[in-house]
C-alpha positions as CSV (number, residue, x, y, z in Angstrom):
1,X,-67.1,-14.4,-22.8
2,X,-64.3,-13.4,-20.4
3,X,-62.6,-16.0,-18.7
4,X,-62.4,-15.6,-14.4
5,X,-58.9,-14.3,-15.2
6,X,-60.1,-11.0,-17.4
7,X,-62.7,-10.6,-14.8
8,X,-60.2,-10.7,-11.8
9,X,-57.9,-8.8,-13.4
10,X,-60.8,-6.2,-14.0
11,X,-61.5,-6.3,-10.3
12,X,-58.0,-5.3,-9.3
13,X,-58.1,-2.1,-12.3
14,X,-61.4,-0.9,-11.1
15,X,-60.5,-0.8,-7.6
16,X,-57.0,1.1,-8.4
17,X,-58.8,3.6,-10.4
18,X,-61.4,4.0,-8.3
19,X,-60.3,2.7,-4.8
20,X,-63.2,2.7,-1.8
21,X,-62.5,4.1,1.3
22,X,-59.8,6.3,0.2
23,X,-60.2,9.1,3.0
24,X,-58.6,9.8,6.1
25,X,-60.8,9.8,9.3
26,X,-61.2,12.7,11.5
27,X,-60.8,10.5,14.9
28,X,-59.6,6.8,14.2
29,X,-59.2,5.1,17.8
30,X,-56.0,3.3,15.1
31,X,-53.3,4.3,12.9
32,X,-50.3,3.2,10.7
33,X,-48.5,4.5,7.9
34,X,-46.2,1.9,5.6
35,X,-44.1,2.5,2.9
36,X,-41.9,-0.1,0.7
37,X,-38.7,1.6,-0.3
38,X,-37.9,-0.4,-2.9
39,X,-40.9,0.2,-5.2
40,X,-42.5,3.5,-3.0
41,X,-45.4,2.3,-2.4
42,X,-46.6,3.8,0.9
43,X,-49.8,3.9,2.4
44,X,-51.6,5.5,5.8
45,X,-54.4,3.8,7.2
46,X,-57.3,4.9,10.2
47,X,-59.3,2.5,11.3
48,X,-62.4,3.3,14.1
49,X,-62.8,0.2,16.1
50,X,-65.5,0.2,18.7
51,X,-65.6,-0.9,22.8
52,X,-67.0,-4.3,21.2
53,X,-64.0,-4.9,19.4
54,X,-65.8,-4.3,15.7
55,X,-64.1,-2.2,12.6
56,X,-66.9,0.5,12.3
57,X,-65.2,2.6,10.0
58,X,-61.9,2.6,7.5
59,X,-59.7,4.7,5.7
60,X,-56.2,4.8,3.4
61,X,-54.2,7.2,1.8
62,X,-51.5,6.6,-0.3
63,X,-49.8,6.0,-3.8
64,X,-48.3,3.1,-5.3
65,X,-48.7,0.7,-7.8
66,X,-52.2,-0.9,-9.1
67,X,-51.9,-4.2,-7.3
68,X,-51.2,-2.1,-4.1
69,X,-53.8,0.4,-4.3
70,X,-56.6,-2.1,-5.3
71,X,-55.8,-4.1,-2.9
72,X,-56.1,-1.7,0.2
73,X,-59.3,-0.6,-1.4
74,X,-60.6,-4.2,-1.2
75,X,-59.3,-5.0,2.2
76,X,-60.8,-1.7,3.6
77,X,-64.3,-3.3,1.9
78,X,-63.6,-6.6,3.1
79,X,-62.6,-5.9,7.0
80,X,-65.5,-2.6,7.6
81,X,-67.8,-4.3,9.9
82,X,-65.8,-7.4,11.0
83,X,-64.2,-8.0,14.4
84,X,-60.7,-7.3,15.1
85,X,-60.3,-10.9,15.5
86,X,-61.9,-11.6,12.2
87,X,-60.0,-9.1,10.0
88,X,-57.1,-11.1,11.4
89,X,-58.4,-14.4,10.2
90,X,-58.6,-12.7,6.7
91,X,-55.1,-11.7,6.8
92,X,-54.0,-15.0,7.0
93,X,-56.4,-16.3,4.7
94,X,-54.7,-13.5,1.9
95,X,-51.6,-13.9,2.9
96,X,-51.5,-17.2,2.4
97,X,-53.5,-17.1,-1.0
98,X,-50.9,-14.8,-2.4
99,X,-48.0,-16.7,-1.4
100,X,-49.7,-20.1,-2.6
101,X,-50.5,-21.2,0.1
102,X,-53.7,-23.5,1.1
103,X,-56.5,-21.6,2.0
104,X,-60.6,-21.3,2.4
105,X,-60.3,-19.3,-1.1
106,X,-64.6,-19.0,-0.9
107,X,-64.2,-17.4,2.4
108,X,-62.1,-14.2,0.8
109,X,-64.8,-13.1,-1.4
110,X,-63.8,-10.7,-4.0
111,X,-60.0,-11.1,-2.6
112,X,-59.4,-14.3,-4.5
113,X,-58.5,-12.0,-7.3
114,X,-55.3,-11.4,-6.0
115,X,-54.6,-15.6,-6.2
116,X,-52.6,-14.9,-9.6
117,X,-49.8,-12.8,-7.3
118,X,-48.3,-16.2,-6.2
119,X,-46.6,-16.7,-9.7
120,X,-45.1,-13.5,-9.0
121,X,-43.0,-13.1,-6.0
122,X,-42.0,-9.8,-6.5
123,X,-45.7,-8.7,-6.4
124,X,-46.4,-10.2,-2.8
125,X,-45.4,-7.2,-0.9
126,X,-47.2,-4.9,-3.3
127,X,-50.8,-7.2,-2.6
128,X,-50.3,-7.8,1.2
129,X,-48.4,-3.9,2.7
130,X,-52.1,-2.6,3.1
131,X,-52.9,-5.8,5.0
132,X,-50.0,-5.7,7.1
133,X,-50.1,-2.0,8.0
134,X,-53.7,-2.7,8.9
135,X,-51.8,-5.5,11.2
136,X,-49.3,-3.0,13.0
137,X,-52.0,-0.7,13.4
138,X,-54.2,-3.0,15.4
139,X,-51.3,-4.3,17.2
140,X,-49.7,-1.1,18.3
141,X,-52.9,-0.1,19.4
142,X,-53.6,-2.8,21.4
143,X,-52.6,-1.4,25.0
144,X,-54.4,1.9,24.3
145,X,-58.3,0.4,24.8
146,X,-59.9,2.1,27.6
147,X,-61.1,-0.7,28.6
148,X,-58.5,-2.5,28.6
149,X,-59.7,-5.5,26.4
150,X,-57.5,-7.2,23.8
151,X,-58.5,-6.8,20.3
């Protein structure tokens, strides 16, 4: 029987292999592209966020390592649907299970996978670069609403 270590770990490979969402979209109302120097992992991500404030549709590009890929893939899963506001609660809630810290780890789903990344330092930016170019893309979008409305 596999242990929930095997079974995260398979998590993370089938979603680098075969990572969801992995498209551009034709009119995202958001856009960031990121890249890590140091390891090149870079990734471009399009969201479609509606007047109500809701994700409706996601997309990345990109290359990099398995941690990285997998976990764009399961962020673009985990925040398609949610509320601007609510993708950014699960931000913090990832960031701070990969960096150890104390968090709701039954409200990240699938995401708690990635909880092994805290032994590794070095892996951190790998897991959380999709996150946080899904970040600056909300953010530096934020004036351009037509209707004004913070997300």
């Amino acid at each position: 029987m596999a242990t929930s270590d095997e079974m995260y770990q398979a998590v993370i490979i089938e979603h680098a292999r075969s990572p969801r969402n992995y498209k551009p979209l034709v009119t995202p109302t958001h856009h960031c592209d990121g890249r890590n120097p140091l390891c090149g992992d870079e990734v471009s991500l399009d969201l479609t966020v509606d007047a109500e404030g809701r994700i409706t549709d996601i997309g990345f590009q990109g290359q990099g390592c398995a941690i990285s890929k997998a976990s764009a893939s399961m962020m673009t899963a985990a925040i398609k649907g949610k509320t601007v506001p609510e993708a950014r609660e699960l931000f913090e809630r990832f960031h701070a299970l990969v960096t150890g810290e104390p968090t709701d780890e039954k409200a990240l789903g699938k995401l708690v996978a990635f909880k092994g990344v805290a032994a590794y330092p070095m892996r951190v930016k790998c897991a959380t670069m999709g996150w946080h170019v899904m970040m600056e893309a909300l953010d530096e979008n934020r004036e351009k609403r037509p209707n004004g409305s913070e997300q």
